[in-house]
C-alpha positions as CSV (number, residue, x, y, z in Angstrom):
1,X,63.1,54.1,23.0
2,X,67.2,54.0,21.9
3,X,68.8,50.9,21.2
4,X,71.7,53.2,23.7
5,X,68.9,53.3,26.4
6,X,67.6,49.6,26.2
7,X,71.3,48.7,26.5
8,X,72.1,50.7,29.7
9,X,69.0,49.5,31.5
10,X,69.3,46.0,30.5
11,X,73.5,46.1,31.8
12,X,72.5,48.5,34.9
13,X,70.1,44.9,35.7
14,X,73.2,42.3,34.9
15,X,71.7,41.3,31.7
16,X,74.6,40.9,29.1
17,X,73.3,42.9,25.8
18,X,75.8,44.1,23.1
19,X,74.8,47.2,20.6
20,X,73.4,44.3,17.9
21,X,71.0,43.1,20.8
22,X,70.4,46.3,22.1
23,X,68.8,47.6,18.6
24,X,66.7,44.5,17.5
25,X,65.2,44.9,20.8
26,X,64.2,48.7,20.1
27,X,62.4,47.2,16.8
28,X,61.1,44.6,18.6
29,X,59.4,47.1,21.3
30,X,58.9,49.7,18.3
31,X,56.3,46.9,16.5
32,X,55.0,45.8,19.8
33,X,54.3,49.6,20.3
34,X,52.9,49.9,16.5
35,X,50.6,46.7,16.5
36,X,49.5,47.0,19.5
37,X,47.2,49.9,18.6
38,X,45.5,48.2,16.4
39,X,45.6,44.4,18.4
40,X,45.5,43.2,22.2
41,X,49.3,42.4,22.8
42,X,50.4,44.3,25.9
43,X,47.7,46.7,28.4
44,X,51.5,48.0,29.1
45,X,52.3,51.0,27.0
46,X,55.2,53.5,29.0
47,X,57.9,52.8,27.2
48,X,60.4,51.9,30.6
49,X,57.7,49.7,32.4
50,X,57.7,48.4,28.9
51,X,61.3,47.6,28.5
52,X,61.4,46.0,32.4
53,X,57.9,44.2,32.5
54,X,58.3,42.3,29.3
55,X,61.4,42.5,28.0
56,X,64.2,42.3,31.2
57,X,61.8,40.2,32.7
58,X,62.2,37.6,29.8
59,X,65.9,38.2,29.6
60,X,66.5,38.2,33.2
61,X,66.6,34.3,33.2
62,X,70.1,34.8,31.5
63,X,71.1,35.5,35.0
64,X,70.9,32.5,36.8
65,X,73.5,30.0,35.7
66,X,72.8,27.0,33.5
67,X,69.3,28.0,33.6
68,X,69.0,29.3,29.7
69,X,71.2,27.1,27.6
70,X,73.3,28.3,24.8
71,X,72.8,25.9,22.5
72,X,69.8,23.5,22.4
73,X,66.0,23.7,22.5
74,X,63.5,25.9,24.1
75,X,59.8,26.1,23.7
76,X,57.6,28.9,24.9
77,X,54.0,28.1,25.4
78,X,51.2,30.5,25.2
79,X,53.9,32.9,24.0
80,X,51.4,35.9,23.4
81,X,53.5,39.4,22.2
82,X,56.6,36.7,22.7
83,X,57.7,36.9,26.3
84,X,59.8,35.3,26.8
85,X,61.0,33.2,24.1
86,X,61.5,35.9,21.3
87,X,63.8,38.4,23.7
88,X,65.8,35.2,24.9
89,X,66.1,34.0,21.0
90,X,67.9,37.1,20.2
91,X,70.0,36.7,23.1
92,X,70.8,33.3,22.4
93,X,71.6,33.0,18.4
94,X,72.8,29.0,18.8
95,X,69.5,28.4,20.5
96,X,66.9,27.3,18.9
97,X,64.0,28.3,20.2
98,X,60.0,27.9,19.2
99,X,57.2,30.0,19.7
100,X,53.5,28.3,20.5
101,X,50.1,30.0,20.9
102,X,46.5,29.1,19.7
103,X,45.8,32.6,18.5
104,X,47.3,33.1,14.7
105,X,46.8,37.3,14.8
106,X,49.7,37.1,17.8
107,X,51.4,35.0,15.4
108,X,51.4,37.5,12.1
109,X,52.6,39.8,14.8
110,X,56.0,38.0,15.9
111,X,56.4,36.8,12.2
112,X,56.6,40.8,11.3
113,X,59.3,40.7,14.5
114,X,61.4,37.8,13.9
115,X,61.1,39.3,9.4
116,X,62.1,43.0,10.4
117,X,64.9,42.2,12.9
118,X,66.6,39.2,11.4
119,X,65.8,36.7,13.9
120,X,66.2,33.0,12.2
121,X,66.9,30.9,15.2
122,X,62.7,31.0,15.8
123,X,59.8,28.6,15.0
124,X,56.3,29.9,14.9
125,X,53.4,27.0,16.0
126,X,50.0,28.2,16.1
127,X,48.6,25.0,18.3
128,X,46.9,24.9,21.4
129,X,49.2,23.4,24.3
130,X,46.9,20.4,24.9
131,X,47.2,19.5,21.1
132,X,51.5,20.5,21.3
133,X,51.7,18.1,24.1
134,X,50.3,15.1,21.9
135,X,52.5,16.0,18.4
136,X,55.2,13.3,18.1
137,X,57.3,16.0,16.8
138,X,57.4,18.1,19.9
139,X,56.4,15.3,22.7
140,X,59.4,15.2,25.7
141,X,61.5,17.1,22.6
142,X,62.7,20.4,24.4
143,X,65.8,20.9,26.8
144,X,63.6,23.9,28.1
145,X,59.7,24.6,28.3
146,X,58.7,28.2,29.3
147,X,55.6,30.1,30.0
148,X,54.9,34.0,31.3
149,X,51.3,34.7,32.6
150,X,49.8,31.6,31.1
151,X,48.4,29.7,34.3
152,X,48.1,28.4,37.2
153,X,51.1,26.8,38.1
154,X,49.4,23.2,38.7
155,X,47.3,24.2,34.8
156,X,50.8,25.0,33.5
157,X,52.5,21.9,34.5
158,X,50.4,19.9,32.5
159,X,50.9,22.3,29.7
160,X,54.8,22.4,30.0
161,X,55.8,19.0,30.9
162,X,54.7,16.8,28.4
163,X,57.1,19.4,25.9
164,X,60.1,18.9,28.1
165,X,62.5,15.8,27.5
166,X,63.9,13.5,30.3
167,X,66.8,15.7,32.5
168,X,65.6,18.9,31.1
169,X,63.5,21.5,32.8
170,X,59.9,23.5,32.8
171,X,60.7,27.2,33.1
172,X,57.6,29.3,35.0
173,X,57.9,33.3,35.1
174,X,55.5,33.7,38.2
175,X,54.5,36.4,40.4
176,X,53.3,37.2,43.7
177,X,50.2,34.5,43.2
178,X,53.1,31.6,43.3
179,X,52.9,31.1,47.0
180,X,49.4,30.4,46.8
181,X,50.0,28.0,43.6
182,X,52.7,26.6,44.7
183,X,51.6,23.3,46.8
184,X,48.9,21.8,44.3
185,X,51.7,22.6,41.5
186,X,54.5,20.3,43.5
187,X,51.8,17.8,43.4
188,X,50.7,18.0,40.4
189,X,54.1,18.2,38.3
190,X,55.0,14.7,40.2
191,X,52.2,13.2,38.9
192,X,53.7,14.5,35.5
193,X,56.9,13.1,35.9
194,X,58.4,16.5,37.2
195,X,59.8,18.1,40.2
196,X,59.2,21.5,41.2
197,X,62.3,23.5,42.9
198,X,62.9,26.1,44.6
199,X,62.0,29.8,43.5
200,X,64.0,32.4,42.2
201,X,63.6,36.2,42.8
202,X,64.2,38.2,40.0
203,X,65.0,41.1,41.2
204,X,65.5,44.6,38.5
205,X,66.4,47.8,40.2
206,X,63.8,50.1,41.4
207,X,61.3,47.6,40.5
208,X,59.4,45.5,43.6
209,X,57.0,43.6,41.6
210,X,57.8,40.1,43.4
211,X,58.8,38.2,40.1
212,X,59.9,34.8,40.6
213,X,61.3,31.8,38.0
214,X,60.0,28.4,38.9
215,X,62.2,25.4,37.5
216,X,60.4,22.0,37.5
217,X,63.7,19.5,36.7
218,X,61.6,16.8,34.5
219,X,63.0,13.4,36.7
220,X,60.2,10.3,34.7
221,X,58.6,10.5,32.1
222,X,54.6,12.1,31.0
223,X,51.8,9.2,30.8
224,X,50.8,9.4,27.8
225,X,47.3,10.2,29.2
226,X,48.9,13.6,29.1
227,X,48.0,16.7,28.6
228,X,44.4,15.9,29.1
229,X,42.2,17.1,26.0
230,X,42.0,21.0,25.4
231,X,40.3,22.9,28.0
232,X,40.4,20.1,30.6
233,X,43.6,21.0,32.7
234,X,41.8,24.6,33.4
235,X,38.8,22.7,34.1
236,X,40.4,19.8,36.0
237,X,43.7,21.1,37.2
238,X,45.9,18.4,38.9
239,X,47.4,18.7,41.9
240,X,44.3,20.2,43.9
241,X,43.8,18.9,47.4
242,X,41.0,16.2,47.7
């Protein structure tokens, strides 16, 4: 796809994106395109469900005021082909944003994205979240925590949270599965210190795939009991009714 054609969708959606953005995303979506033959990053492969699943998606966050800081830190847990972090990294030059995920071949991917389109604003972590959660380096560090089809939202709470420092905020790409989420996650992101708002649509033209952004403002701080050890918040998730 043109750099010409990824800008005119992404401004026909209300997502600011100049020529420079415009044509690191088309290398971006080019090497997504190119690695994924040869790697499980994406079962999407048309080129426009492409650009609106995973890339306007990410981007559409840029929307909503004060939701995506300029400046700043963001984390992006369970990253995967790098929704959302990586699109919102090139948005966002001043903001510095790092990329986590336990698998290191998704990794050598985004490494080959951030080399060929000059991204430097980006970290690469190859941890586990549990483990991320517990590093004194990245511990209630982050202005902004995000995740895209990681978990549940009560699993991804406990995943997020611990990453997100006092007064900032959890970011949650969700879809239609949120309503049924979204009672044990309330619960279980106060047990984490956090508080759950209300939903946002995100709404792209001619799409109706019921995409929503959940905030959870972090209001008190994570015991330090979490995230539990790895695999237990799947296992265990918080939040679930008694």
């Amino acid at each position: 796809m043109t750099s010409n054609a990824i800008q005119q969708r992404l401004t026909a959606c209300g997502i600011p994106c100049d020529a420079a953005l415009a044509e690191r995303l088309a290398t971006y979506m080019r090497l997504l395109a190119e690695w994924n033959q040869v790697m499980d990053l994406t079962a999407v492969t048309e080129e426009d469900e492409t650009l609106d699943r995973h890339f306007a998606d990410s981007l559409a966050a840029l929307t909503v005021p004060r939701l995506i800081p300029q400046t700043g830190a963001l984390a992006d847990v369970g990253t995967g082909a790098g929704f959302p972090g990586l699109p919102l990294a090139m948005a966002c030059p001043e903001l510095r944003v790092t990329l986590i995920d336990a698998q290191r071949k998704r990794l050598d991917f985004l490494q080959a994205v951030v080399e060929a389109t000059g991204t430097r604003n980006v970290t690469l972590l190859h941890l586990r979240a549990e483990d991320a959660g517990h590093d004194a380096a990245l511990r209630q560090r982050f202005d902004r925590v995000a995740a895209r089809a990681v978990a549940p939202l009560n699993v991804l709470s406990e995943y997020l949270l611990p990453l997100t420092k006092m007064g900032g905020m959890a970011l949650c790409w969700k879809g239609p599965a949120l309503g049924d989420e979204l009672d044990a996650g309330r619960r279980a992101a106060r047990i984490l210190g956090g508080e759950a708002l209300e939903p946002i649509p995100v709404n792209l033209p001619g799409r109706d795939w019921g995409h929503v952004l959940l905030p959870i403002r972090k209001i008190g701080p994570t015991a330090k009991a979490y995230p539990r050890k790895a695999g237990t918040p799947s296992k265990k998730p918080l939040g679930t009714a008694e």
